[in-house]
C-alpha positions in Angstrom: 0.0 0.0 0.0 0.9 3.7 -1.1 1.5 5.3 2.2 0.1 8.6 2.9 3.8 10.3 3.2 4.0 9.3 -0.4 0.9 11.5 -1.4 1.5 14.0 1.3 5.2 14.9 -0.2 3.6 14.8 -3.7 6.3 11.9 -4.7 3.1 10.3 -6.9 5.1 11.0 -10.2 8.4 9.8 -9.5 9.5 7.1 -11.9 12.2 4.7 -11.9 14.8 3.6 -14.3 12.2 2.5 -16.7 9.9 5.7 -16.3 7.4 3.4 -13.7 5.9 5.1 -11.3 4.4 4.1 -8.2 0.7 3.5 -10.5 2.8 1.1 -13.1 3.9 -0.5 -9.8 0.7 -0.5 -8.4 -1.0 -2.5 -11.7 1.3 -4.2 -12.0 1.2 -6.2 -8.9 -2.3 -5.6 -8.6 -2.3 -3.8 -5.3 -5.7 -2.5 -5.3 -5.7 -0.4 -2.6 -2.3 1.7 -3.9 -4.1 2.2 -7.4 -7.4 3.9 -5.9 -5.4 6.1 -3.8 -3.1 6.8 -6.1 -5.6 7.9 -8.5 -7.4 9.6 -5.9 -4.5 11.8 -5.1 -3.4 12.5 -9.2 -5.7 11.8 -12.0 -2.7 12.8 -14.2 -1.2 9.7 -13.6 -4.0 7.6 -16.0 -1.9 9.1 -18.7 1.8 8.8 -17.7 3.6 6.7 -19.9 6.6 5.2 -19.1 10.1 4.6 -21.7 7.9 1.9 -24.0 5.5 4.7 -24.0 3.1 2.4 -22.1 0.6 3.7 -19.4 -0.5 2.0 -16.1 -3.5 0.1 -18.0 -1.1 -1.2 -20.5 1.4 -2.8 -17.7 -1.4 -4.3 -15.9 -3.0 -6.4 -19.2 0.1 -7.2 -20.1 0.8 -8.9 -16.8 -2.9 -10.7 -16.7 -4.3 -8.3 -14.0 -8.0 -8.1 -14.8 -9.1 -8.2 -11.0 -9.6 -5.1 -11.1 -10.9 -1.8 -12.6 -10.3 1.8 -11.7 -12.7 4.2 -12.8 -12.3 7.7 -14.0 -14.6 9.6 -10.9 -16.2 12.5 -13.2 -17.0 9.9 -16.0 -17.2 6.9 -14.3 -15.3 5.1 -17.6 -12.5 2.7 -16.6 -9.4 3.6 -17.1 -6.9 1.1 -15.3 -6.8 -2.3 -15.4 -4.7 -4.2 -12.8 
């Protein structure tokens, strides 16, 4: 799980060697509860993409996580898969 220091210090966009951040991460192992707060904290993140120019969504079909959806809150359309 994210933990709130994470969000509080605004460190939400801070990517790795391969341009992950913590929502790639997130989907990728499926950790539920770090993608909704995540999200909650930065939309903006939906759309990062990291240096395959893959987002979140991508990372987590590619790695069979279909347990969950996140939903965009103003449209209620998914947009993350994990």
């Amino acid at each position: 799980m994210v933990s709130q220091f994470v969000i509080d210090c605004n460190l939400t966009k801070v990517e790795d060697w391969w341009q992950w951040t913590l929502l790639h991460h997130a989907a990728h192992v499926g950790d539920l509860e770090s993608l909704q707060a995540l999200i909650t904290a930065d939309q903006e993140l939906i759309n990062q993409v990291d240096s395959q120019g893959k987002t979140a969504l991508h990372r987590a079909a590619q790695w069979g996580r279909g347990s969950c959806v996140v939903r965009d809150t103003s449209s209620n359309l998914p947009v993350a898969i994990s």
